[in-house]
TORTOR-123783 format. One line per 4 residues: number of its first residue (from 1); their letters; for each residue x, y, z of C-alpha. Coordinates in Angstrom, 1 decimal, padded with zeros to 4 digits, always signed. Layout:
NUM	a	X:Y:Z; ...
This chain:
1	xxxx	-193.8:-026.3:-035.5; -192.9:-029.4:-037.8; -191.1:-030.7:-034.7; -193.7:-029.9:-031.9
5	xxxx	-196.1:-031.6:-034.5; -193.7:-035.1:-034.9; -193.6:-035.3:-031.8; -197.0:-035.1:-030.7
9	xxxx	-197.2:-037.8:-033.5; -195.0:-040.2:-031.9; -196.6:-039.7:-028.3; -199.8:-040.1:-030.5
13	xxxx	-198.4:-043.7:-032.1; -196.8:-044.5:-028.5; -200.0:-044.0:-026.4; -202.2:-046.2:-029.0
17	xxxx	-199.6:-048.9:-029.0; -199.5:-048.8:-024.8; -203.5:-049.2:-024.7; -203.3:-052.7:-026.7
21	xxxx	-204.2:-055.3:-024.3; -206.0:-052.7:-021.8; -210.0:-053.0:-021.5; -211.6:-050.7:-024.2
25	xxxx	-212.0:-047.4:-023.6; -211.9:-044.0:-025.4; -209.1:-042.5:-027.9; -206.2:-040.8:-025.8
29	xxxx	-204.3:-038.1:-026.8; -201.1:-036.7:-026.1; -200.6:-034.9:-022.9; -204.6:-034.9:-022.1
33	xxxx	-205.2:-038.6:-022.2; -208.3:-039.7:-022.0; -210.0:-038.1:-019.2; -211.3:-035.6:-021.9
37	xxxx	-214.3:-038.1:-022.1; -215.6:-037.6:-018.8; -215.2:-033.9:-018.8; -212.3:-034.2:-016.2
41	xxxx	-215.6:-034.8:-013.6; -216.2:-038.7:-012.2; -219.8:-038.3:-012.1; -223.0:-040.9:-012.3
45	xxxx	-223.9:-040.0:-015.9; -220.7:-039.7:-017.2; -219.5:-042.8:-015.4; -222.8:-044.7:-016.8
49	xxxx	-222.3:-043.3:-020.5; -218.5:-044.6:-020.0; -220.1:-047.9:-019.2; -222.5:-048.1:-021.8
53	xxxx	-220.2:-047.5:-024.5; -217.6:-049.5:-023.7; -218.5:-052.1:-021.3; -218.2:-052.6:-016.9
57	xxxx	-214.6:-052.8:-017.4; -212.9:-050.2:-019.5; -210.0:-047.8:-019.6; -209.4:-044.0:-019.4
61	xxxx	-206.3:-042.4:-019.5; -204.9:-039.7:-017.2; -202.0:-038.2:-018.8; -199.8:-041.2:-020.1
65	xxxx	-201.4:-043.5:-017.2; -203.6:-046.1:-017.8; -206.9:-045.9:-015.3; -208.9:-049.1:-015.3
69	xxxx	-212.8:-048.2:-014.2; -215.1:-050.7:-012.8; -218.7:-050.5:-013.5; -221.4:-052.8:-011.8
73	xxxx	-222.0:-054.8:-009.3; -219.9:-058.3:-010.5; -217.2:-056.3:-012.0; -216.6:-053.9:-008.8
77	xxxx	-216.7:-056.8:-006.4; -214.5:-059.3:-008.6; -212.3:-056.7:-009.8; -211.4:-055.5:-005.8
81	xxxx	-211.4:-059.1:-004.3; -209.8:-061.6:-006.6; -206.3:-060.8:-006.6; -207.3:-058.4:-003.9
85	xxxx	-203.2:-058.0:-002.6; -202.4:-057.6:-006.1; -204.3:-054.1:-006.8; -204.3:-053.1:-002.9
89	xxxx	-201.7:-049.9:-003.6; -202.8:-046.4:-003.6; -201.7:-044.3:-006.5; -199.2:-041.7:-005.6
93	xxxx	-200.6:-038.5:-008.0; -198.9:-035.1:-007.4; -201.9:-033.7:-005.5; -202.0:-037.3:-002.8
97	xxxx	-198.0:-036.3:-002.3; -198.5:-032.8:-001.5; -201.2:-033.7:+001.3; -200.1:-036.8:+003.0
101	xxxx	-196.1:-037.6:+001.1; -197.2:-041.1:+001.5; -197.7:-041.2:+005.1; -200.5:-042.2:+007.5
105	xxxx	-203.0:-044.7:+006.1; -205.4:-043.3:+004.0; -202.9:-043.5:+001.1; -200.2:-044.9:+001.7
109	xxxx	-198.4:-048.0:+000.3; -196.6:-051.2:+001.2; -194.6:-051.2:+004.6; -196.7:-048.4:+005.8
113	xxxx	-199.9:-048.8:+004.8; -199.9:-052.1:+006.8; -198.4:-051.1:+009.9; -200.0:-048.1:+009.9
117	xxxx	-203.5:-049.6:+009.0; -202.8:-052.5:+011.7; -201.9:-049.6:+014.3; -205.1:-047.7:+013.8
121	xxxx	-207.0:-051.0:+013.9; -205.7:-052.2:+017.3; -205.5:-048.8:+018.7; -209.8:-048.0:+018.2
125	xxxx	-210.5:-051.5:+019.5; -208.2:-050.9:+022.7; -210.1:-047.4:+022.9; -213.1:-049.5:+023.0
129	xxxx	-214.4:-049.7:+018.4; -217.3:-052.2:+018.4; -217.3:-052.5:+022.3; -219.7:-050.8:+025.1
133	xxxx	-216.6:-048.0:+025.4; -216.9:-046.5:+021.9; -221.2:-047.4:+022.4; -220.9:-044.8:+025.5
137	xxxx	-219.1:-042.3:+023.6; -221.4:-042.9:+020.7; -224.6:-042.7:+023.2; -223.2:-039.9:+024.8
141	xxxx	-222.9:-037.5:+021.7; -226.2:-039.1:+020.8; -227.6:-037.2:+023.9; -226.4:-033.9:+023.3
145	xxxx	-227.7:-034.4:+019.5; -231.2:-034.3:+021.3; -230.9:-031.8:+023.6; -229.9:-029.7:+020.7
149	xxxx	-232.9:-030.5:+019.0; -235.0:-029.8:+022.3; -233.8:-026.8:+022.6; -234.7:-025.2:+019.4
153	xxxx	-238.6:-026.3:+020.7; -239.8:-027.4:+017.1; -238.6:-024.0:+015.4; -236.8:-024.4:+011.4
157	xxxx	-233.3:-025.3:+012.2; -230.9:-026.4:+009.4; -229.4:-029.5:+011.3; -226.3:-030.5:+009.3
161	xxxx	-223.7:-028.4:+011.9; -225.2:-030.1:+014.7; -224.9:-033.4:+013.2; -220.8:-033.2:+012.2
165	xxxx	-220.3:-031.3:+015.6; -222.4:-035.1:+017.1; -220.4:-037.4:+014.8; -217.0:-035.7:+014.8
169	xxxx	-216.5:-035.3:+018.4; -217.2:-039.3:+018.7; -213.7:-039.8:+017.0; -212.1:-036.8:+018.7
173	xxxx	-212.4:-038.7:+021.7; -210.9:-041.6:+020.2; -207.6:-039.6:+018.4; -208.1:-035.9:+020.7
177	xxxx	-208.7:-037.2:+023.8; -212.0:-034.8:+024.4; -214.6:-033.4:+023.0; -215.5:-029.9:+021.5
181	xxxx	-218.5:-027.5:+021.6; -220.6:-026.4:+019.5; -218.9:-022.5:+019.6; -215.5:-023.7:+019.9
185	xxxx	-214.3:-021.8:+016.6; -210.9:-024.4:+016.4; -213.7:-026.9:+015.8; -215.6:-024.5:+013.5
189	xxxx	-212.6:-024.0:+011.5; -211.1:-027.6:+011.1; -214.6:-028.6:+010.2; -214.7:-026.3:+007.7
193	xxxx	-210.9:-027.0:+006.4; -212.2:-030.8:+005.9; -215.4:-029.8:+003.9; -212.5:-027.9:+001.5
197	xxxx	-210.4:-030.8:+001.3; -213.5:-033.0:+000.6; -215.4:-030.6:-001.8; -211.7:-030.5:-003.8
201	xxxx	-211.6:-034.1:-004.0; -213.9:-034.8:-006.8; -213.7:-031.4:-008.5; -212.7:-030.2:-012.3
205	xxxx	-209.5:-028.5:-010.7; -208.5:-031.5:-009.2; -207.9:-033.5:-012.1; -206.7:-030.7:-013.9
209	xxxx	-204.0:-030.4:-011.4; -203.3:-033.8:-011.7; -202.8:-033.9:-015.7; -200.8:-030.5:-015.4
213	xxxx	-198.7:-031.1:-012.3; -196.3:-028.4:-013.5; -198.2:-025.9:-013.5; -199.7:-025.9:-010.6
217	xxxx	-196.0:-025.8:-009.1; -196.6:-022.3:-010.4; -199.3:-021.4:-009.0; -199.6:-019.0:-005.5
221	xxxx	-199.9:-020.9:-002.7; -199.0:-022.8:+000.9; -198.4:-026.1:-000.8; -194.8:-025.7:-001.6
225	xxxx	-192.0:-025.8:+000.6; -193.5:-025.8:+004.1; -191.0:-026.8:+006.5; -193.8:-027.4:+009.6
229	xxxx	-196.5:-028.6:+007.6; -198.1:-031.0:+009.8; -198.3:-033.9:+006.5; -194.8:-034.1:+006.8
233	xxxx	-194.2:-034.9:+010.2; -194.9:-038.4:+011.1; -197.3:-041.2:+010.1; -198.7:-040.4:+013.4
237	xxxx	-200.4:-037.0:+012.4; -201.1:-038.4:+009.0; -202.9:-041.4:+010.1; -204.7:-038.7:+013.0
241	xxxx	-205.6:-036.7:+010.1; -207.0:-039.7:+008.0; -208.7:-041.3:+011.1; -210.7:-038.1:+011.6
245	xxxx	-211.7:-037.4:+007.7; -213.0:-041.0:+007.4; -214.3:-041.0:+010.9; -216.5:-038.3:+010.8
249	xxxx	-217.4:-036.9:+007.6; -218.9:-039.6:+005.6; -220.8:-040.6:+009.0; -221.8:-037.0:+009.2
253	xxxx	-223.0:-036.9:+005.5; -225.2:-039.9:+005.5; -226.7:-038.6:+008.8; -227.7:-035.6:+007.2
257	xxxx	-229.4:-037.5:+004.0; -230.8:-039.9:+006.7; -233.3:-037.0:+008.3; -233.3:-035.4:+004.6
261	xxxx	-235.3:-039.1:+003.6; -237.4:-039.0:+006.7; -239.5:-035.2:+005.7; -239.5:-036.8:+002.0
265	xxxx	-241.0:-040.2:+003.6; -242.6:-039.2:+006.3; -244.6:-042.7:+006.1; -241.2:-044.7:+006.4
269	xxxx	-240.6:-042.4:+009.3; -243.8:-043.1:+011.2; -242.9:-047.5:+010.9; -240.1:-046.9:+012.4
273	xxxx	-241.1:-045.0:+015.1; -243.7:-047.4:+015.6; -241.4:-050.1:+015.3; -239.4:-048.2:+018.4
277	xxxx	-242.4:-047.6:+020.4; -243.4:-051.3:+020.3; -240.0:-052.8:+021.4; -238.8:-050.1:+023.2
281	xxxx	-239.4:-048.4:+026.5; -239.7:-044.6:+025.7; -236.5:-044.7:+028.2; -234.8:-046.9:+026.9
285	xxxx	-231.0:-046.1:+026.0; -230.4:-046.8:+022.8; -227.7:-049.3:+022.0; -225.7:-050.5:+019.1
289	xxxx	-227.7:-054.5:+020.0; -231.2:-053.2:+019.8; -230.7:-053.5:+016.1; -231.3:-057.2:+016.2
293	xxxx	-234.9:-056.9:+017.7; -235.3:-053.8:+015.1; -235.3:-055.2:+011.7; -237.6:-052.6:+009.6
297	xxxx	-235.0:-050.1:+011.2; -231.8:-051.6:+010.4; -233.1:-052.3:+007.2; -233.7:-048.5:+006.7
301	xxxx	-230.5:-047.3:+008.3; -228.8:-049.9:+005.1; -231.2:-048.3:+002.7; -229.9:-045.0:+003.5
305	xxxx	-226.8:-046.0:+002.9; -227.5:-047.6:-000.2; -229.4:-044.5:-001.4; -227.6:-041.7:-000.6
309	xxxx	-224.1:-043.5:-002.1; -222.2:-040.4:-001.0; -218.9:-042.3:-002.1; -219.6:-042.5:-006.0
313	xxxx	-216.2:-044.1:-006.6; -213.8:-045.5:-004.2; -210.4:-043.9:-004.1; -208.5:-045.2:-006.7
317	xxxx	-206.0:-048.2:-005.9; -202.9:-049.5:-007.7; -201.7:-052.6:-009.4; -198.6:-053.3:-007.0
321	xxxx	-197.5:-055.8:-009.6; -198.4:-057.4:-012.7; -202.0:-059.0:-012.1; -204.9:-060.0:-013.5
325	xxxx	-208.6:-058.1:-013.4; -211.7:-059.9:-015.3; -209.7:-061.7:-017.5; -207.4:-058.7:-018.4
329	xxxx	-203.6:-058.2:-018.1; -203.3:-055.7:-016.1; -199.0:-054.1:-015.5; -198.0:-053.1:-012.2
333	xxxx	-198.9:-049.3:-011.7; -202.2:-049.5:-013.4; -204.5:-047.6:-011.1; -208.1:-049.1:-010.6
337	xxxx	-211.3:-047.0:-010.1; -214.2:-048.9:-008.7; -217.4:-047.4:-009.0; -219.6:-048.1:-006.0
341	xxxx	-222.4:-045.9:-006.8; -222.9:-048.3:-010.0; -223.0:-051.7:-007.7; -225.6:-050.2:-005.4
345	xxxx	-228.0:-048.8:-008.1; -227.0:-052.4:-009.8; -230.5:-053.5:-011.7; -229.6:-056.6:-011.7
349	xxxx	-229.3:-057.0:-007.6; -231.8:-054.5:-006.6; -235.9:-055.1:-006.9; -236.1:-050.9:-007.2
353	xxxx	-232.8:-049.8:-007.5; -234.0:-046.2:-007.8; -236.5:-046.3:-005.5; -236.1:-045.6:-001.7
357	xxxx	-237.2:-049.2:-000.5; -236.2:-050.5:+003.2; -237.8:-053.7:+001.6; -234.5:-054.2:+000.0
361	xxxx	-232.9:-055.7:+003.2; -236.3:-057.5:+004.2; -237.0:-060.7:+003.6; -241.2:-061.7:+003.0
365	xxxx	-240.8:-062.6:+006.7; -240.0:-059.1:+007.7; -236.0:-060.2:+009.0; -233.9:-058.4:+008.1
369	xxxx	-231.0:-059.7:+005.6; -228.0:-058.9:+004.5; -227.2:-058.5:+000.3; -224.2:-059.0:-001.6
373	xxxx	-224.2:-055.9:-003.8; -223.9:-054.1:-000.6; -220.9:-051.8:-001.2; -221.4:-048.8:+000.6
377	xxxx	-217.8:-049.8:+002.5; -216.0:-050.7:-000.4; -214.1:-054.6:-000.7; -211.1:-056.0:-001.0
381	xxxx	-208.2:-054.8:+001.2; -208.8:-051.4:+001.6; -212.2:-052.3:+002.9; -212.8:-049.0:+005.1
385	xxxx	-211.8:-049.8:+008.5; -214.2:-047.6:+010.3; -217.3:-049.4:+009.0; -218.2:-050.4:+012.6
389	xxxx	-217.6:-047.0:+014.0; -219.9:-045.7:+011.6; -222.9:-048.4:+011.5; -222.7:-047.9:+015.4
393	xxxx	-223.2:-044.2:+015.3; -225.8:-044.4:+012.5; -227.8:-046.5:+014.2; -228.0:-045.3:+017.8
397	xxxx	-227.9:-041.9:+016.9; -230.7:-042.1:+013.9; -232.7:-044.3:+016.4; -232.2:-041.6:+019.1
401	xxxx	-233.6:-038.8:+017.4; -236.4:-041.1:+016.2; -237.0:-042.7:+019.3; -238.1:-038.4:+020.5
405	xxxx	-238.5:-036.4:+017.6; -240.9:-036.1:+014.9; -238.9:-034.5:+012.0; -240.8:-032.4:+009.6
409	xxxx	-240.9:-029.6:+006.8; -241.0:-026.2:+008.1; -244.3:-024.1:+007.0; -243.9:-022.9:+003.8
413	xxxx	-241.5:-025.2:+002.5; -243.4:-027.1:-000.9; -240.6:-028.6:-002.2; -237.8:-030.6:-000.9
417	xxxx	-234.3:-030.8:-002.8; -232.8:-033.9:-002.7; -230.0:-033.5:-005.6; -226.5:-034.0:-004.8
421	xxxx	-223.7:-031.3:-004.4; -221.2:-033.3:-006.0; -217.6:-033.5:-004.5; -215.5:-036.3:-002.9
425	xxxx	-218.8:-036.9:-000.9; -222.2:-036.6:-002.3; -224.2:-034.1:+000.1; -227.1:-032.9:+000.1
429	xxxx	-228.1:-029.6:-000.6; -228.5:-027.2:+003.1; -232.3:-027.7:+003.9; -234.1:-027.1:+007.2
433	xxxx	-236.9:-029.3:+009.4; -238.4:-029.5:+012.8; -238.1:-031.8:+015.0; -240.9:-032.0:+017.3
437	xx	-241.2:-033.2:+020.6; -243.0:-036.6:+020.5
C-alpha cells in the first residue's frame, strides 16, 4: 500500500512538473488526468465553464497527455492557421487505431494523410465535385427527395430517413458507383452502423476507453484480432469509408435541423419562398448558381449552419513537432482540440449569436456576405474537403423542397423540440411535419 501510494506520489509530482509551461488548466491526477473536469463529456457548458475559468486557451489532460483546447473565435482560428503544418497531425488514440490503424484520410498522418487526402481531392473533382456532374447527381437525388414528400400527400411523416437515404446516395455515386433505395436493407443497415459509430464518438464510454485502453482489450467483442476486417485492408477502403461518413452524415444532419428551423420559423420560411417565387420559374431546376441571385436564401442556408453547429469540436489534431500556439510552447505530440461551436456562438462576431438570424450574412443592402467567424468547416489544414459537396447539396436540395413544399407542424403538435442529442454530431431530436403541396 506504502508503495502503490509513493508511487502515485511521484506520477503526482511528475504530471505537475510536465504541465509547467502548458496553457492553464485544471489539476491532473495520476492515471485519470484531467478529463475529470469535464465529466469525461466535450459538451457546450462544460467546454464554456472550461473557458471561463481558465481562459480561450487552456489545457486538460487525458491520461499523461497533454490536450490543448481552443475556445473562441480568435483563439480557434489563430490556433489552427498560424503554424497550421505544425499542428496538422491526427492523434493516434487506441480507439482511432482499432477503426482505421492509421489508414485512409480521415485520420491519418504524414505520408498518408497527404496522398491519400490529395487522391480523394482529385478523384471527386474528376467524378465531377463542384462541376455540373456532381450538380446532376445532386439535382437528381434532389428529385426523388420530392417525390417522397409528394407521395405522403401532406400526411405526418418523420423526414430524417428520407433525407440520409437523399444525401447519402449523392456520394455513393461518387465512391459505389450507384445508388440505393429507400428498402434496400444493405443501405438500412450501413446507415444505421454509421449513426453507431457517430453516436460513439462523443460519448462518456469513449473517453473512458481511451484513458483505460487496457481494459477495454478485455472486454467481449469484434475489435480484436479480425483478420478480414475491412480497416485493415488498404487506404483505399479506409479513405471509402471516411469519404462516405464525412460525405453524407453531417450533410444529412444539418438537412434535418434545416426543415426542423423552417416549422419553428415559419416566417423565415415564407421569405424565402417568396424570394424563390420572385426569381424563379415554378420550373425551374434548381442549381448550385441560383444562389447568387438568392441572397436572403444563401444567407439562411449559412445560418443553418451556423446554428445548428452539429460539429461542437473538431477532431482533435496533433503537434507534429515542436510549435508554437498563441504565444505558447507547445512539444511535438500535444493534441489540439478546437472548439467550433464556441467561434460561431462568438459574442464578439455575432450581432445575435443565440438568435436564429439570416441577417447575419446580410449586409443593410440585403447582399449577402461572407464572415470570418464562419467555422462550420473547420481551418487550417484539415479544412474538411467536402465543404463544396455539402454547400451544393444544402442548397439545391433545401431550395427544392422549398421551391414545392410548405413544411409545417402536424395537428396536435404544440411544442417543437429543438435540443440536441449530443454525440459526434449534434442532431436533433426525431420530430415529424408536413409538407404540403404548394
Amino acid at each position: 500500500m506504502e508503495f502503490f501510494v509513493f508511487c502515485s506520489l511521484l506520477q503526482f509530482l511528475n504530471l505537475q512538473w510536465k504541465s509547467r509551461g502548458f496553457p492553464p488548466g485544471p489539476t491532473p491526477f495520476p492515471i485519470i488526468g484531467s478529463i475529470w473536469w469535464i465529466n469525461f463529456r466535450a459538451d457546450h457548458g462544460s467546454l464554456k465553464k472550461l473557458a471561463k475559468t481558465y481562459g480561450n486557451i487552456c489545457t486538460l489532460w487525458m491520461g499523461h497527455r497533454p490536450v490543448v483546447v481552443l475556445y473562441g473565435f480568435q483563439a480557434v482560428k489563430n490556433g489552427l492557421t498560424n503554424n497550421s503544418e505544425d499542428v496538422s497531425g491526427r492523434l493516434q488514440t487506441f480507439i482511432f487505431n482499432k477503426m482505421a490503424d492509421g489508414k485512409g484520410i480521415l485520420v491519418s498522418n504524414g505520408l498518408i494523410w497527404k496522398q491519400q487526402r490529395h487522391f480523394g481531392i482529385g478523384t471527386l473533382r474528376k467524378l465531377g465535385m463542384g462541376n455540373k456532374g456532381m450538380e446532376r447527381g445532386i439535382q437528381t437525388e434532389a428529385r426523388y427527395l420530392v417525390e417522397f414528400f409528394r407521395d405522403k400527400k401532406g400526411e405526418a411523416v418523420d423526414p430524417s430517413f428520407p433525407i440520409v437515404h437523399a444525401v447519402s446516395n449523392v456520394i455513393c455515386a461518387v465512391v459505389f458507383g450507384h445508388r440505393f433505395s429507400l428498402e434496400d436493407k444493405t443501405f438500412r443497415q450501413l446507415i444505421e452502423a454509421f449513426n453507431h459509430i457517430v453516436a460513439f464518438g462523443n460519448s462518456y464510454f469513449y473517453y473512458i476507453c481511451e484513458v483505460f485502453p487496457w481494459f477495454v482489450e478485455h472486454l467481449p467483442g469484434p475489435t480484436k484480432n479480425v483478420p478480414n476486417s475491412t480497416f485493415d485492408e488498404d487506404n483505399m477502403v479506409q479513405s471509402v469509408f471516411d469519404l462516405f461518413l464525412g460525405g453524407s452524415e453531417t450533410t444529412a444532419t444539418t438537412l434535418r435541423w434545416a426543415l426542423l428551423y423552417m416549422l419553428v420559423y415559419p416566417d423565415i420560411q415564407d421569405k424565402v419562398q417568396k424570394e424563390l417565387d420572385a426569381v424563379l420559374s415554378p420550373s425551374h431546376l434548381i442549381c448550385y448558381e441560383d444562389r447568387k441571385k438568392l441572397p436572403y436564401t444563401n444567407a439562411v442556408i449559412h445560418e443553418i449552419l451556423r446554428f445548428s453547429s452539429i460539429v461542437l469540436i473538431t477532431l482533435p489534431r496533433e503537434a507534429v513537432k515542436d510549435t508554437t500556439v498563441l504565444g505558447y510552447h507547445v512539444p511535438k505530440g500535444t493534441l489540439i482540440m478546437a472548439n467550433v461551436d464556441s467561434a460561431l456562438f462568438d459574442p464578439g462576431y455575432w450581432e445575435t449569436p443565440h438568435q436564429f438570424n439570416p441577417g447575419h450574412f446580410l449586409d443593410k443592402g440585403g447582399n449577402f456576405v461572407t464572415r470570418e467567424a464562419f467555422l462550420a468547416f473547420s481551418a487550417g489544414h484539415r479544412v474538411c474537403l467536402g465543404e463544396t459537396i455539402a454547400k451544393m447539396e444544402l442548397f439545391i436540395m433545401f431550395c427544392s423542397l422549398l421551391q414545392k413544399f410548405k413544411f409545417t407542424v402536424p395537428e396536435g403538435v404544440k411544442e417543437i423540440n429543438t435540443d440536441i442529442i449530443f454525440g459526434s454530431t449534434m442532431k436533433p431530436h426525431p420530430y415529424k411535419l408536413c409538407a404540403v403541396l404548394r
